[in-house]
C-alpha positions as CSV (number, residue, x, y, z in Angstrom):
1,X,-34.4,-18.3,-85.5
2,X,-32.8,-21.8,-84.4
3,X,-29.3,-20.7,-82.5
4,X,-28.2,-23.3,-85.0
5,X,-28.9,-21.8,-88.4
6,X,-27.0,-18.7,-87.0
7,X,-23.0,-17.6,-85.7
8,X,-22.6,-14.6,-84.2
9,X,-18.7,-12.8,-84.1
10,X,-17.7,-9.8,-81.4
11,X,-15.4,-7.9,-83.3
12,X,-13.5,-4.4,-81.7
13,X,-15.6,-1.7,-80.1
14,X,-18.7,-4.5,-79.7
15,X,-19.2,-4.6,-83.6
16,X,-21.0,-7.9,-83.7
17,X,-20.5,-9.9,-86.8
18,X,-23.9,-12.2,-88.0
19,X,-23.5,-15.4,-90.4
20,X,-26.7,-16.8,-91.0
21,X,-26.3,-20.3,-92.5
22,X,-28.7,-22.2,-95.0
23,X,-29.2,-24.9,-97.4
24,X,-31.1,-25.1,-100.4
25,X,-33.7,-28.2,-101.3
26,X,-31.4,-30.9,-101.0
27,X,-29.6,-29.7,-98.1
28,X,-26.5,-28.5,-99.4
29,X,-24.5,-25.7,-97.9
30,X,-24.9,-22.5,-99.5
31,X,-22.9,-19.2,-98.8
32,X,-23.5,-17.9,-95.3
33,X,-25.6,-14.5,-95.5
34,X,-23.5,-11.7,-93.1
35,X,-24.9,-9.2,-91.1
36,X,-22.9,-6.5,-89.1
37,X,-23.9,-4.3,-86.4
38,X,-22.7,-1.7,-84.8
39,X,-24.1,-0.7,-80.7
40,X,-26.1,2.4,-83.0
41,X,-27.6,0.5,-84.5
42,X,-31.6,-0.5,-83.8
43,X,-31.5,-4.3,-83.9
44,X,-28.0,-4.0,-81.9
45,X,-29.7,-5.3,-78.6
46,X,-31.4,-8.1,-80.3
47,X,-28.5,-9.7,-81.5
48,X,-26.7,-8.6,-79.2
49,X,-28.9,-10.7,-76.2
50,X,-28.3,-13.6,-78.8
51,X,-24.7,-13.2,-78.7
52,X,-24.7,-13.6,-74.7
53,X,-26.7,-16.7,-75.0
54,X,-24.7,-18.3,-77.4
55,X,-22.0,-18.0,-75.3
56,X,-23.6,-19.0,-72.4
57,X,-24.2,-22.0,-74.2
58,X,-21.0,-22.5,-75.6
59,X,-19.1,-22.3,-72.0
60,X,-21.9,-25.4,-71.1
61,X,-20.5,-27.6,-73.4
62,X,-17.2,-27.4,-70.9
């Protein structure tokens, strides 16, 4: 999944927050989808990897 189609939140206690954006046929927004997981949780680490990479990238832009 494109880092752009995707935003990922760190909430308290390294709850991480997942909106997953999309469009439908003629590219209009539609409602994000949302995702929240918790550091029990089996795809924590996954998202969790993703989370430190866009951040990385964010703190590039500077």
């Amino acid at each position: 999944m494109e880092v752009e189609h995707y935003t990922i939140e760190r909430r308290p206690h390294d709850v991480l927050i997942v909106y997953v954006h999309s469009t439908d046929s003629n590219g209009n927004p539609l409602p994000d989808a949302v995702f929240t997981f918790r550091p029990i949780d089996p795809q924590y680490e996954q998202w969790w990897r993703r989370y430190v990479e866009q951040e990385e990238q964010r703190w590039q832009r500077f």
